[in-house]
Z-matrix of the N, CA and C atoms (Angstrom, degrees):
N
C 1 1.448
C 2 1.530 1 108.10
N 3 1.179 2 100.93 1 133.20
C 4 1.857 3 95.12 2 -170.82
C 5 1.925 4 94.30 3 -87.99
N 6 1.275 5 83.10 4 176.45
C 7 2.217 6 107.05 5 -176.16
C 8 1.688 7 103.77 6 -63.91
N 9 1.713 8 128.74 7 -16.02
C 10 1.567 9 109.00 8 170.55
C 11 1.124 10 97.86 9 -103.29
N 12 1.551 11 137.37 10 -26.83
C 13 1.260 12 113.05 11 165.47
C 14 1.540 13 134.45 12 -54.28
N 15 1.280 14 114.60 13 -31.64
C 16 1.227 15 116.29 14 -161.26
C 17 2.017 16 82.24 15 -98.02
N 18 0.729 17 136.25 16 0.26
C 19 1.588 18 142.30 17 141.03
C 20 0.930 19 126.66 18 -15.85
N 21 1.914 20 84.63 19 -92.49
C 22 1.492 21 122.70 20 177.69
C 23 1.902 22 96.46 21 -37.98
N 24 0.910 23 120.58 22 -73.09
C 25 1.409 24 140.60 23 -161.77
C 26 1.529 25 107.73 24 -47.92
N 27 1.454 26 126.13 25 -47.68
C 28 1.478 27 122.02 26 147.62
C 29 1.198 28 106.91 27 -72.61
N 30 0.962 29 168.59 28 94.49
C 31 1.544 30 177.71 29 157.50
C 32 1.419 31 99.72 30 -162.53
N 33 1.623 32 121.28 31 -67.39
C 34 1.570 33 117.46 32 -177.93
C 35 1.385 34 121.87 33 -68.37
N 36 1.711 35 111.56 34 1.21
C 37 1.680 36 115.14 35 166.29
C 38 1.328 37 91.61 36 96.53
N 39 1.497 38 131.77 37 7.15
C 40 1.815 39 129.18 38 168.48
C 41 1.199 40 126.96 39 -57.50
N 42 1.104 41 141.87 40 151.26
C 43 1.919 42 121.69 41 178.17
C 44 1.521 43 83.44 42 -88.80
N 45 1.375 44 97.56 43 167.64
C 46 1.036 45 120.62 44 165.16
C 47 1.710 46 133.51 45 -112.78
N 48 0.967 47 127.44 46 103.73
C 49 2.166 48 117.47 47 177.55
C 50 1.280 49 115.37 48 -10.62
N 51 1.375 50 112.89 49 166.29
C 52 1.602 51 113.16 50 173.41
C 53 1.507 52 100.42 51 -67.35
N 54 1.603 53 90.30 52 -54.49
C 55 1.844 54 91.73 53 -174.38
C 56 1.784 55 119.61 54 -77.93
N 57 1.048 56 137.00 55 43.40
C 58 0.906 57 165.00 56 108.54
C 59 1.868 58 131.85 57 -50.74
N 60 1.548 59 81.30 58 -60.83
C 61 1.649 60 94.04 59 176.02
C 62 1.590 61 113.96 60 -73.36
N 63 1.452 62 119.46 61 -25.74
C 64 1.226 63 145.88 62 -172.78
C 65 1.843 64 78.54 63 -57.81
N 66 1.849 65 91.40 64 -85.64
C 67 1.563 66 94.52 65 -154.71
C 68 1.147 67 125.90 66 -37.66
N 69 2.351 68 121.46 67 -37.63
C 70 1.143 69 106.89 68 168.88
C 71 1.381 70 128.02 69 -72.76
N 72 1.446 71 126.01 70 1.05
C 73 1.341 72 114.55 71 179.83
C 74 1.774 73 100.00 72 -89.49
N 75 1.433 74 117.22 73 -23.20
C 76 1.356 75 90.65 74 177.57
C 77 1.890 76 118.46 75 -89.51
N 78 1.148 77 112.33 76 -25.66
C 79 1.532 78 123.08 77 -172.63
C 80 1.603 79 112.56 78 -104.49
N 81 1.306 80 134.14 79 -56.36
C 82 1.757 81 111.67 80 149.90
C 83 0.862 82 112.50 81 17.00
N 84 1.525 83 133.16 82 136.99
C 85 1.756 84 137.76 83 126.76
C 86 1.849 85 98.13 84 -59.17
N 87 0.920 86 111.01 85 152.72
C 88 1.578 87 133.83 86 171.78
C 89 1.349 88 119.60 87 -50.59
N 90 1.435 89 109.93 88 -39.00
C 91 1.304 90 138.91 89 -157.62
C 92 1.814 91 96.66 90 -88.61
N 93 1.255 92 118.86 91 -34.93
C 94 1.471 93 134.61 92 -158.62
C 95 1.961 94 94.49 93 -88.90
N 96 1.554 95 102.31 94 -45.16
C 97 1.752 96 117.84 95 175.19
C 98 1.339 97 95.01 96 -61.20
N 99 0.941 98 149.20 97 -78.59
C 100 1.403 99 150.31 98 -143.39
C 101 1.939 100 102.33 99 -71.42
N 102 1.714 101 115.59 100 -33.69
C 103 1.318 102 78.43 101 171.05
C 104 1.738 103 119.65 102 -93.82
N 105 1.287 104 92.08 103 -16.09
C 106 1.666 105 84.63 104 157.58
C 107 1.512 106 140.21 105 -46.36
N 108 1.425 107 91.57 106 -30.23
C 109 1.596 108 109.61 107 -171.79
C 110 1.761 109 91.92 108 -74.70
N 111 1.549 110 120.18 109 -63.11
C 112 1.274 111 137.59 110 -166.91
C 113 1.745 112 100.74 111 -47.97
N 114 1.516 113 102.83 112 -51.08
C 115 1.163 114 105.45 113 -176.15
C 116 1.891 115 116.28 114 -55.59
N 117 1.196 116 113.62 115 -41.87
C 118 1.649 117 126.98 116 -163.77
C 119 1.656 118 92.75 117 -69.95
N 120 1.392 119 116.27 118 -44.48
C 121 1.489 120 123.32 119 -155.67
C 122 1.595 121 91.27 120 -77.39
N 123 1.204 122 122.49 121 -44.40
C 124 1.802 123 124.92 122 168.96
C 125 1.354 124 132.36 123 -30.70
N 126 1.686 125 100.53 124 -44.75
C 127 1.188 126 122.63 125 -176.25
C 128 1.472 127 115.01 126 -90.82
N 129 1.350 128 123.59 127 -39.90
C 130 1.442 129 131.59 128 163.91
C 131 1.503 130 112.86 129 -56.27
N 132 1.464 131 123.26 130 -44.78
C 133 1.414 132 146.81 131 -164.53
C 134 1.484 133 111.42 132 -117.04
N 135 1.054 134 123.76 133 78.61
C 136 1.608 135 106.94 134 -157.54
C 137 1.703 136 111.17 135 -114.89
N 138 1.522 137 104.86 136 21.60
C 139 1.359 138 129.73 137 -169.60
C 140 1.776 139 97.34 138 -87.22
N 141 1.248 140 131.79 139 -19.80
C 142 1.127 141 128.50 140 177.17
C 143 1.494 142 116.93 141 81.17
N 144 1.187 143 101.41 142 22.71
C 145 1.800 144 105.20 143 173.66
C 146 1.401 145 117.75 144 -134.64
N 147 1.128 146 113.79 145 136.39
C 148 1.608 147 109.83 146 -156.11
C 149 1.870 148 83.07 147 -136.59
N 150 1.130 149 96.63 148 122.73
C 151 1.768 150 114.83 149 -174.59
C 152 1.812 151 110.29 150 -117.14
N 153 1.192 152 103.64 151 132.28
C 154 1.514 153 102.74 152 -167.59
C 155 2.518 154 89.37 153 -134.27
N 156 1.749 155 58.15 154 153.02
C 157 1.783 156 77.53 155 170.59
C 158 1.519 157 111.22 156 -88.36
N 159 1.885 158 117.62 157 167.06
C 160 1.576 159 127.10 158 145.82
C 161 1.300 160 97.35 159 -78.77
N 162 1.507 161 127.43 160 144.75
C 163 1.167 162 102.46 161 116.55
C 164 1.840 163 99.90 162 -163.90
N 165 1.314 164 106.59 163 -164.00
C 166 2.030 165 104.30 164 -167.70
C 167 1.340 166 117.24 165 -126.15
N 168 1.041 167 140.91 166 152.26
C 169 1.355 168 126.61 167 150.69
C 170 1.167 169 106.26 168 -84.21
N 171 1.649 170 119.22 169 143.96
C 172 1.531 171 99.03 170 158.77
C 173 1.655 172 99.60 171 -131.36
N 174 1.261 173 99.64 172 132.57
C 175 1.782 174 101.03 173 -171.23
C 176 1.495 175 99.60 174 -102.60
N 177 1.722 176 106.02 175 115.51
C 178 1.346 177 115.25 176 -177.03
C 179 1.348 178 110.42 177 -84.18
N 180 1.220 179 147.33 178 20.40
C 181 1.342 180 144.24 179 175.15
C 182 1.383 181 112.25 180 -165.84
N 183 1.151 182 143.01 181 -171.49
C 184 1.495 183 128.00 182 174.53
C 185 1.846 184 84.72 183 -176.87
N 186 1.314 185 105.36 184 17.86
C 187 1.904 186 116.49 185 177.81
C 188 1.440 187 98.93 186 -79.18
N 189 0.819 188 159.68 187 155.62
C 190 1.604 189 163.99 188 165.94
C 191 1.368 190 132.18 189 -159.69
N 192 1.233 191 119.04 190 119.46
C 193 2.046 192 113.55 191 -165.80
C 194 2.252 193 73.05 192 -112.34
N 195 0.862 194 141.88 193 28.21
C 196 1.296 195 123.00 194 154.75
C 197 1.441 196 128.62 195 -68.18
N 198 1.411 197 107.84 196 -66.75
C 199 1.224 198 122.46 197 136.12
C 200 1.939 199 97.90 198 99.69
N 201 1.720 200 102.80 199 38.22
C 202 1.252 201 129.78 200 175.89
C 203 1.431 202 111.84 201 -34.51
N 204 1.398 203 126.98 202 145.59
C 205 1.377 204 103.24 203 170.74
C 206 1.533 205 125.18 204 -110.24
N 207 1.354 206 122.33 205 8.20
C 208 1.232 207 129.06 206 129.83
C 209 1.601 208 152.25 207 -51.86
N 210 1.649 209 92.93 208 -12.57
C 211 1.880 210 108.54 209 -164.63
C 212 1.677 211 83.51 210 -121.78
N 213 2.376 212 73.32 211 121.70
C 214 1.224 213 89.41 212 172.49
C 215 1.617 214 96.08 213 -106.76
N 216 0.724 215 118.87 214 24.36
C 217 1.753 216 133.72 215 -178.56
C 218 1.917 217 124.31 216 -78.19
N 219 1.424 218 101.17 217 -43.09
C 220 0.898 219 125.01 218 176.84
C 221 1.663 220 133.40 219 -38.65
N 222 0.754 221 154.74 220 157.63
C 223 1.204 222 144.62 221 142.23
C 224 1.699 223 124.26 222 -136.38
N 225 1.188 224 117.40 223 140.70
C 226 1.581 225 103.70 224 -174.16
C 227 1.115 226 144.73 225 -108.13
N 228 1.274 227 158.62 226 124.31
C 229 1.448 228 143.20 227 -71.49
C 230 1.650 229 110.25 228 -110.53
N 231 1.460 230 117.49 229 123.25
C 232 1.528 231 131.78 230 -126.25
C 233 1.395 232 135.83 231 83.68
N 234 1.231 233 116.80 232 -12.95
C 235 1.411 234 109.48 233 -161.22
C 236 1.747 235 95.07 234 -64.71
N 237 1.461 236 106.25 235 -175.39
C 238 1.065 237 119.50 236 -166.54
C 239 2.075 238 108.92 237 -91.85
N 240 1.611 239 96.50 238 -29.82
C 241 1.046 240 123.53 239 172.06
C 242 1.936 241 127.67 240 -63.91
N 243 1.260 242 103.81 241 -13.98
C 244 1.488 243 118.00 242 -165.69
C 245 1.103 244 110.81 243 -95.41
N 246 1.933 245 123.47 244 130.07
C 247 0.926 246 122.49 245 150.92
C 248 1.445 247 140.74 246 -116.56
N 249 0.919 248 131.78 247 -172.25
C 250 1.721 249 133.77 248 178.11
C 251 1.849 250 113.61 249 -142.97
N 252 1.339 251 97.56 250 76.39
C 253 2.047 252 95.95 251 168.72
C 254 1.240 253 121.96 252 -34.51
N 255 1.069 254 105.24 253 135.44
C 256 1.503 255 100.63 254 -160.46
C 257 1.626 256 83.56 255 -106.86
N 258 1.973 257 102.81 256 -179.68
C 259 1.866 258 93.85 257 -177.82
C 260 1.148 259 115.42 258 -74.68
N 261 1.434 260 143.17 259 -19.47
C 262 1.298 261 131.31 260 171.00
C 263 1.279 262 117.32 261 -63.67
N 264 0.812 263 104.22 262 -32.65
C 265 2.028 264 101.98 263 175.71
C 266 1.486 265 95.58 264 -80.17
N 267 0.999 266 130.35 265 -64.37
C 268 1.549 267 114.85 266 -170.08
C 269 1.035 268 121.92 267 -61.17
N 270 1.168 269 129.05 268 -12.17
C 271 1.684 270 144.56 269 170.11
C 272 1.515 271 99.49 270 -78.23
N 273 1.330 272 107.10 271 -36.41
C 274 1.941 273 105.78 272 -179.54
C 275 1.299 274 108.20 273 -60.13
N 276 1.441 275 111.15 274 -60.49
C 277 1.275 276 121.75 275 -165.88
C 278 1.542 277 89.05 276 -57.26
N 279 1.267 278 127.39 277 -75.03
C 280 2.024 279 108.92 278 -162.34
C 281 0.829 280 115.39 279 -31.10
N 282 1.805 281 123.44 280 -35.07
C 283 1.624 282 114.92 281 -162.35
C 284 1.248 283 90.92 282 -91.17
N 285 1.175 284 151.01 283 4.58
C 286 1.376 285 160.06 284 -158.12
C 287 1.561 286 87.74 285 -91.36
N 288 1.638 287 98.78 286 -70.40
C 289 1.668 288 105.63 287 -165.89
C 290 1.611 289 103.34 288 -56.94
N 291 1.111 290 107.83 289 -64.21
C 292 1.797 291 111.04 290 -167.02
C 293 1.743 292 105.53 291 -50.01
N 294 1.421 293 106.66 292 -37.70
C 295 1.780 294 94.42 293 176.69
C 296 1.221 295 100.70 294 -58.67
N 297 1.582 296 152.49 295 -33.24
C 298 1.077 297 131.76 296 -175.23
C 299 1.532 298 114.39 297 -97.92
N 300 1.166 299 124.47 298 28.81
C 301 1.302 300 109.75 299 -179.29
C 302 1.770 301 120.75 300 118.39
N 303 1.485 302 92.27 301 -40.51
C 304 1.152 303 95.48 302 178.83
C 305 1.538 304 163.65 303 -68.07
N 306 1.391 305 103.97 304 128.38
C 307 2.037 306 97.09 305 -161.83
C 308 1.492 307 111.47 306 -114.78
N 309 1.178 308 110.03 307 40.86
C 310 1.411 309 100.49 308 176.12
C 311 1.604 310 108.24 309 -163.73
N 312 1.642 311 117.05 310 113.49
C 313 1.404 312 125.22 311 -171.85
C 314 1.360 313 119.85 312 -104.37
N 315 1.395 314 129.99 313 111.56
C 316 1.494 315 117.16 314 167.40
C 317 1.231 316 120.32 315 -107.89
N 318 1.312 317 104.96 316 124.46
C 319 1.644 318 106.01 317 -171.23
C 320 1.896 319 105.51 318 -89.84
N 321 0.867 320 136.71 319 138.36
C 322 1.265 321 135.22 320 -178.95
C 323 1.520 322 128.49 321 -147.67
N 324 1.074 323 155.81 322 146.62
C 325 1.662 324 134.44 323 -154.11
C 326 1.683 325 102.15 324 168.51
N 327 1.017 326 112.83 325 -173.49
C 328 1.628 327 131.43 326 -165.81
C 329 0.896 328 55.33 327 -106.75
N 330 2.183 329 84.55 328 162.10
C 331 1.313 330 142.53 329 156.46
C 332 1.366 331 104.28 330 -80.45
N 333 1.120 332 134.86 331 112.22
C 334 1.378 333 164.53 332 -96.72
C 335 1.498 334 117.18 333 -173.71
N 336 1.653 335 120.20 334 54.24
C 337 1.638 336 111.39 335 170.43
C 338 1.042 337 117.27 336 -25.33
N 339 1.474 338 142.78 337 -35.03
C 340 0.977 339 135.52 338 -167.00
C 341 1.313 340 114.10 339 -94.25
N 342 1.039 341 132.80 340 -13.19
C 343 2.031 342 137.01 341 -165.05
C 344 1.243 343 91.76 342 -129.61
N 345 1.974 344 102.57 343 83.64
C 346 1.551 345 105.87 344 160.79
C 347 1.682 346 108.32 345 -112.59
């Protein structure tokens, strides 16, 4: 099935297959995803208001003995590159988020021998 067929088919309110959904997330222009997306959320939501949250990640470490093979994020324990937020900075950053609005915090980080 080519990328306007399987379109057409979210356009007429059809589900779509995994492998379907597969193909438009890899071959789509971006531009083509987004009105699909706009379009689906229209039809579910058709009140015309689209409401969004603040909120941050803040990654307290980026030290890691995991050693994932996707994360280029990482760093491993000593490097010269590694850090550890300490609570004043991470306390900054919340009041950071909430001065602007924000209600929603994800803290996220390497596995961290050291931050038990």
């Amino acid at each position: 099935m080519t990328i306007e067929q399987i379109a057409t088919k979210v356009r007429a309110g059809q589900r779509v297959t995994a492998d379907e959904a597969l193909e438009l997330y890899r071959r789509a222009p971006t531009a083509l995803l987004g009105h699909l997306a706009d379009a689906v959320r229209a039809r579910k939501h058709p009140g015309g208001i689209v409401t969004y949250i603040i909120d941050r990640n803040v990654n307290y470490t980026n030290v890691c003995v995991a050693k994932c093979n996707f994360c280029a994020f990482y760093r491993p324990v000593g490097s010269p590159e590694g850090y550890v937020l300490g609570f004043d900075e991470l306390f900054r950053k919340i009041d950071e988020t909430i001065a602007v609005g924000g209600v929603q915090l994800l803290m996220q980080g390497g596995h961290n021998p050291i931050c038990r």
